[in-house]
C-alpha angles and dihedrals in degrees: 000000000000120000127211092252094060095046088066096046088055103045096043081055087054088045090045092046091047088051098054094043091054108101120184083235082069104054103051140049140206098271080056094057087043094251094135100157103062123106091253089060089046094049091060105045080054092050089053093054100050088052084051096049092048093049087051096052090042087055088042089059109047091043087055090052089053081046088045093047089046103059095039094058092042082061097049092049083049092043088044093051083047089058101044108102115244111253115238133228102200116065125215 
C-alpha cells in the first residue's frame, strides 16, 4: 500500500518529467510566430469551419424538428375541432 507520501514523490517526478519534456516548439504554431499563410494555419482554419458548419446543421436541425412538432400539432388540434360533433339547439 502507498502511502501519501509516496503519492507526492511520485506525482512531483510526473510534474518534473512534464516540465523537462516541454519544449517551446511545442507550445506554439505556426499562426503564434505570424506565419499565417502556412498549411498548418489553413488547416485550421479548415478545421474551424468544418466544426462551424457541424454545429449549424445540428441547430438546423433541431430548429426544423420544433418547426416540424409545431405544425403537426397545429393539424391534429384543427383535425380534432373538425370531429367533434356539432352541438345541437332543438331538442328532440
Amino acid at each position: 500500500m502507498k502511502t501519501p507520501l509516496m503519492w507526492t514523490r511520485l506525482a512531483l517526478a510526473a510534474l518534473l518529467l512534464f516540465w523537462l519534456s516541454w519544449t517551446p516548439q511545442a507550445a506554439a504554431c505556426a499562426t503564434c510566430f505570424g506565419k499565417s499563410d502556412s498549411k498548418l494555419a489553413e488547416g485550421l482554419n479548415m478545421g474551424i469551419f468544418a466544426l462551424l458548419g457541424l454545429v449549424l446543421l445540428v441547430l438546423g436541425w433541431l430548429a426544423g424538428f420544433f418547426i416540424y412538432l409545431s405544425r403537426r400539432a397545429a393539424a391534429e388540434a384543427k383535425a380534432a375541432e373538425t370531429m367533434l360533433p356539432a352541438s345541437s339547439s332543438s331538442k328532440p
